[in-house]
N, C-alpha and C positions, 0 to 999 in steps of 0.2 A: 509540648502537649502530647507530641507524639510516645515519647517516650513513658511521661507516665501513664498514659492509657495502656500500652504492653506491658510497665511493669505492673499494672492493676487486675490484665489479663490472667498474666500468671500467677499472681498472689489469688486471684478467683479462682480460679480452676483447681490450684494446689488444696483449697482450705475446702474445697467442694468435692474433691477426688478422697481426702483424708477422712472427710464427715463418711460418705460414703464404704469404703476401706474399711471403716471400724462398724459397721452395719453389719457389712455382709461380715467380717469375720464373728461377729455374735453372736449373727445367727449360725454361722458355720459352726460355732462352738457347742449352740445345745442341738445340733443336728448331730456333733461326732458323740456329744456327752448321753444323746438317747440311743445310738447305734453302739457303745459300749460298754451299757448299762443293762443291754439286753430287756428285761422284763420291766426295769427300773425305768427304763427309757418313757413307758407307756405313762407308769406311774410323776415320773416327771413331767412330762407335756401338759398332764393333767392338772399337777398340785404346780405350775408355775404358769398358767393363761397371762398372766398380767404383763409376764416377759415378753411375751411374741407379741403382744398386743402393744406394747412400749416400742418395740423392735419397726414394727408393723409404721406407725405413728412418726418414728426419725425419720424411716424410709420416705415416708409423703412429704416429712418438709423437706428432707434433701432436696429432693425433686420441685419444690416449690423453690426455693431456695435456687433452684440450677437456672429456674428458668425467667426469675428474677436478677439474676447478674446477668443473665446473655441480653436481655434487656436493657441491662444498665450498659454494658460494654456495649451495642448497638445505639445506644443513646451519645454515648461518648465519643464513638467512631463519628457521630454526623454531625461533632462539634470543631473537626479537625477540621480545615480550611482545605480545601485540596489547593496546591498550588501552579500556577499556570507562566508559560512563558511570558517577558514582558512585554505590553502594548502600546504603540501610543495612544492618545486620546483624541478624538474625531468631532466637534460638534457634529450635530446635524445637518448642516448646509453642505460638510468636506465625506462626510462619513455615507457609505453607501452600501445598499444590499446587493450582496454578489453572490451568484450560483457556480458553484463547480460541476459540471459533470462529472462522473468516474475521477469524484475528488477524493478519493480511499482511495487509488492506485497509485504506483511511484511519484510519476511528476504530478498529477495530481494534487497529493498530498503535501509537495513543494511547493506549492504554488498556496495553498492554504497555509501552510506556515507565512510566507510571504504577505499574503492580504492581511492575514489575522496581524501579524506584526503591524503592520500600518494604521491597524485601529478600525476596518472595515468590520462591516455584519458578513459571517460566511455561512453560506447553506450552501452539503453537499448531499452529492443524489449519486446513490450508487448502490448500484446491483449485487455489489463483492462476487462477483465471478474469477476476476485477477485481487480486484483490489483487497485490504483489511483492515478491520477498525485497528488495530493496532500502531497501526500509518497515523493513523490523527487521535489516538486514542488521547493525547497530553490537553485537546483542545476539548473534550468532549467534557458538560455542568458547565463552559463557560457563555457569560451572557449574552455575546458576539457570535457561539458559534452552534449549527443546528448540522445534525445527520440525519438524513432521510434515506432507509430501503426502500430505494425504487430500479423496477426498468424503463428506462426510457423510450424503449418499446411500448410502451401506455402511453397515453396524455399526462402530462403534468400539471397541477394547477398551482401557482406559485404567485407571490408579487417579488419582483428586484429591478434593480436598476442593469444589471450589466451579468453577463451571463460568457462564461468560458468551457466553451462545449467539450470534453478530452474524453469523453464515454466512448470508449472500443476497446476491444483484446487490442495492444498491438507487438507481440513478437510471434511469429508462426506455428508454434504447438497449439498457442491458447488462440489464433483467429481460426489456425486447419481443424482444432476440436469439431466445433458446431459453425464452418463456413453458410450456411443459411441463416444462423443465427448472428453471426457477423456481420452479411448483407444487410439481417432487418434492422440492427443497433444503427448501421449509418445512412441505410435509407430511413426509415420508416423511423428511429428516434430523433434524424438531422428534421426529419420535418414536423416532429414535437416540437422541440426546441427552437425550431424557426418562430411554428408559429405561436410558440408563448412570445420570444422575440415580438413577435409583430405585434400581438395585443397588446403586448407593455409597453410599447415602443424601448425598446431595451436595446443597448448595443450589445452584440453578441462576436465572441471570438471563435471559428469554429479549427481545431488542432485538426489540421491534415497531416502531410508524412510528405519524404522526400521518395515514398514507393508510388509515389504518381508517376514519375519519371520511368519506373522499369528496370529493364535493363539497357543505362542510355546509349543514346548513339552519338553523342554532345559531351564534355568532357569541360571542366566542372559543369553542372546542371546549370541554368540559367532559370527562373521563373517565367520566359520566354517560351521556354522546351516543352511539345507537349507529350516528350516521355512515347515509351517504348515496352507498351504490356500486354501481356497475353490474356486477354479476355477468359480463357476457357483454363486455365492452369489452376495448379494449386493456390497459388499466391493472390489468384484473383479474388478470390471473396475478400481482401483487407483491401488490395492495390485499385479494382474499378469501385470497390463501397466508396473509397475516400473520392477517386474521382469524381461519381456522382454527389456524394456530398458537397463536394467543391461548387457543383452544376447547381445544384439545389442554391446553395447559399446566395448565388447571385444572378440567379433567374428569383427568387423571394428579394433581394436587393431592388435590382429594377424593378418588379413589376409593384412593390408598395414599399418604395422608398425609402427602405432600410439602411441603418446603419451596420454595415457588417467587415469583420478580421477575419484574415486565411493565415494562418502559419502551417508552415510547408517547414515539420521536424525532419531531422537527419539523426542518427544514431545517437543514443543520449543513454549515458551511464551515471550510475554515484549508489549510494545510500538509499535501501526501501529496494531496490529492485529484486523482482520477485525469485527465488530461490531455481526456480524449474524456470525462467524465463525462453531459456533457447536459444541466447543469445550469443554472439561472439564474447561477450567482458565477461558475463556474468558464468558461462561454461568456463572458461580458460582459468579465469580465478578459483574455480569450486575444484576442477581438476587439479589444479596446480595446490590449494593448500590441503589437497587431500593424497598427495602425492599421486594420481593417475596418470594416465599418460594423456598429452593435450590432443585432444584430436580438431585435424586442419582437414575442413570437406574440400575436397578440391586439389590444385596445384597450390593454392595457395597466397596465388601473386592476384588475386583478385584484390581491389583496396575499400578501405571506407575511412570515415573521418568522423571522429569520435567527441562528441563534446558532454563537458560534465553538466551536470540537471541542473546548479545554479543558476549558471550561463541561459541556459534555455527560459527559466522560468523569470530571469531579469527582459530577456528580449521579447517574451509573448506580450509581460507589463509597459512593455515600451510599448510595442506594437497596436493593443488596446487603447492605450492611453494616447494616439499618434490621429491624424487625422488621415493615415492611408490606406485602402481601401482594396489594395490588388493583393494577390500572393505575395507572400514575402519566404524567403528562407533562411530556417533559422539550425546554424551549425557550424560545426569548425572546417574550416577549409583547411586545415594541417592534415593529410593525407598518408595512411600506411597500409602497406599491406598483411593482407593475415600472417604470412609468415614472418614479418617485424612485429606484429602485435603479439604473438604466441612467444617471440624471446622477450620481447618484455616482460611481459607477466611472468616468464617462466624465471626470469632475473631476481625480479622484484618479488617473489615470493620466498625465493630459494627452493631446495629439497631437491628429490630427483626423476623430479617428471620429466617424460620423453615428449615430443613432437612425434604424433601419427600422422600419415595422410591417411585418407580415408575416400572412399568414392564421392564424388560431386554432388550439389541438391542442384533438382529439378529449378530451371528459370532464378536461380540463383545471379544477381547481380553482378557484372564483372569490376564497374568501376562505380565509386558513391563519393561526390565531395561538390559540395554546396558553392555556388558562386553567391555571395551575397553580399554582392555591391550594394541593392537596394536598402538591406539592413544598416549598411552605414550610410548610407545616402539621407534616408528617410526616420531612421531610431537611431541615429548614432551609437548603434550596437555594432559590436562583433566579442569572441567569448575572448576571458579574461583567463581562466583556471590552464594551468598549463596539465600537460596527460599526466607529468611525474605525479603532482599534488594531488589530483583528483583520485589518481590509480591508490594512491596510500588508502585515503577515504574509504574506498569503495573496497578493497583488500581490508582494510581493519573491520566495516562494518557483516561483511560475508565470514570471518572469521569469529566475530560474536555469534553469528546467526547459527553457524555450524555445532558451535556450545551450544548454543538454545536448545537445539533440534537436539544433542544426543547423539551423536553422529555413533552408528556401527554398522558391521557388516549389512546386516539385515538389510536395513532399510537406504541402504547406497541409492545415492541420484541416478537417473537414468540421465543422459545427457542429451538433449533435444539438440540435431540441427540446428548450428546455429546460423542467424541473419546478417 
């Protein structure tokens, strides 16, 4: 269907551009035939009215004519089916409405793929600051699933059953932008979102971070730890927002008997992650298949533990779905450090990008690697994607991305800091 509708495009346009084409040159004809007839010219305009008036008369149905096929090609475009990934089927007793926060950002938008799959209703709510409809663009006409521009900085007025709160900048360009605007998304939006929670009695997941922790002093992290941060620093408008969101979620737990989920994220890469992110994966990758040289802030030997977005968005589903109620932590405890991660990437891309050191960031992390006994204790999770497999992923998809944009001098990345 598709096909004959473009070739019906072009056969329109062609036989519309031709009617037209033999118009104007007709009249071009007694414009040059009175301009080199000189006196005759006068005498002709006059003893042939009926021409230009003929002339005059195509030209209008042209025009009528043009604006009847865009009408029929518009008519025919909205007989195409748009097609949609496949679903399963949910009666209504299994099938549920679920809200995404900051469900247009990376994981986010993982996570919507996910539910949508399963058959669920999904409404996402986002502000597109990081996030872009582009990320869930494949779901959008379908009957399952709704997008709302909002901040959640406002009240929400919504009905669902279960709600997974992930609304915040989280890599450090996009929280240091507007850090008071950062504060007010996880104070003042966590307590939206609470208390639509509360009115609907709804269970709610709220996406913390493993920057509760700090810079620890505990080594893997434990959800025991209460972490090690600088109140006053750069990092503090994401690192004490999410604590306090933490605080919030289960002082509204106890005090009206809520159901509520803490995921406590650790470094998480793959597909959709945002081009300017800031990040350790996503800098090293853009460097590396741009041939720049990779820059390493620091000595280098600082370490994190990297898991891909699948992993993460299987474990939030577990977690949700679990009847446990404390922080949990959700990551790979496989452990490297930045200078093993930069020959990676620098392996796995090839070309001939250099390894820079570069001066250190402010309150930057020395060690990051998730203890999380309780995830296999309690969701019989722990991540599945190994770095080699995911790193292709996310290397093939930043490689597409790079075509998209057009890449040239002009417009080169600036490379943020990464986390």
């Amino acid at each position: 269907m598709t096909q004959i509708t473009i070739k019906f495009k072009h056969i329109a346009i062609a036989g519309v551009s031709l009617s037209v084409f033999l118009i104007v040159l007709f009249l071009q004809t007694l414009n040059n035939s009175g301009r080199n007839d000189g006196d005759q010219a006068e005498t002709s305009h006059w003893k042939f009215p009926e021409d230009l008036d003929h002339a005059d008369y195509l030209l209008n149905e042209a025009y009528k004519k043009i604006a009847a096929l865009e009408e029929k090609i518009i008519s025919l475009e909205g007989r195409v089916p748009k097609t949609y990934p496949d679903v399963n089927f949910l009666n209504y007793l299994k099938r549920k409405r679920i809200l995404i926060t900051g469900g247009a950002g990376f994981v986010g938008s993982h996570l919507v793929d996910r539910l949508m799959s399963e058959g669920h209703e999904v409404i996402v709510v986002d502000n597109f600051f990081t996030g872009r409809k582009r990320n869930v663009e494949h779901w959008i006409g379908h009957e399952n699933f709704e997008l709302i521009h909002h901040d959640i900085v406002n009240p929400l007025f919504i009905e669902v059953d279960e709600i997974y709160h992930l609304a915040s900048p989280a890599s450090p360009p996009h929280y240091m932008h507007n850090p008071v605007k950062t504060i007010k998304t996880n104070t003042l939006g966590t307590i939206n979102i609470l208390g639509l929670a509360r009115r609907l009695k709804a269970k709610i997941l709220i996406a913390s971070t493993s920057e509760v922790y700090g810079d620890p002093n505990i080594h893997p992290q434990p959800e025991t730890y209460w972490g090690n941060v600088n109140p006053i620093g750069p990092r503090a408008c994401y690192d004490e927002g999410k604590r306090v969101s933490e605080t919030l979620t289960y002082a509204y737990a106890k005090q009206e008997n809520m159901e509520v989920r803490v995921a406590r994220i650790f470094n998480t890469y793959g597909p959709r992650m945002h081009m300017n992110d800031g990040r350790v994966v996503s800098n090293f990758i853009l460097q590396a298949l741009q041939n720049d040289v990779i820059t390493v802030y620091g000595s280098g030997v600082q370490t994190r533990s990297f898991q891909y977005v699948s992993d993460l968005v299987e474990g939030m589903v577990a977690l949700m779905s679990s009847n446990y109620s404390q922080p949990v932590n959700l990551g790979n405890p496989v452990e490297h450090t930045i200078n093993e991660f930069a020959s990676i990437i620098k392996n796995l891309v090839g070309g001939h990008s250099k390894v820079v050191h570069v001066s250190e960031v402010e309150d930057d992390p020395q060690r990051r690697r998730p203890d999380i006994s309780r995830a296999k204790q309690y969701l019989s999770w722990e991540p599945k994607v190994d770095l080699n497999t995911g790193l292709h992923k996310t290397v093939e998809y930043f490689r597409n991305e790079l075509k998209r944009f057009k890449y040239s001098h002009r417009n080169k990345f600036k490379f943020s800091k990464p986390s």
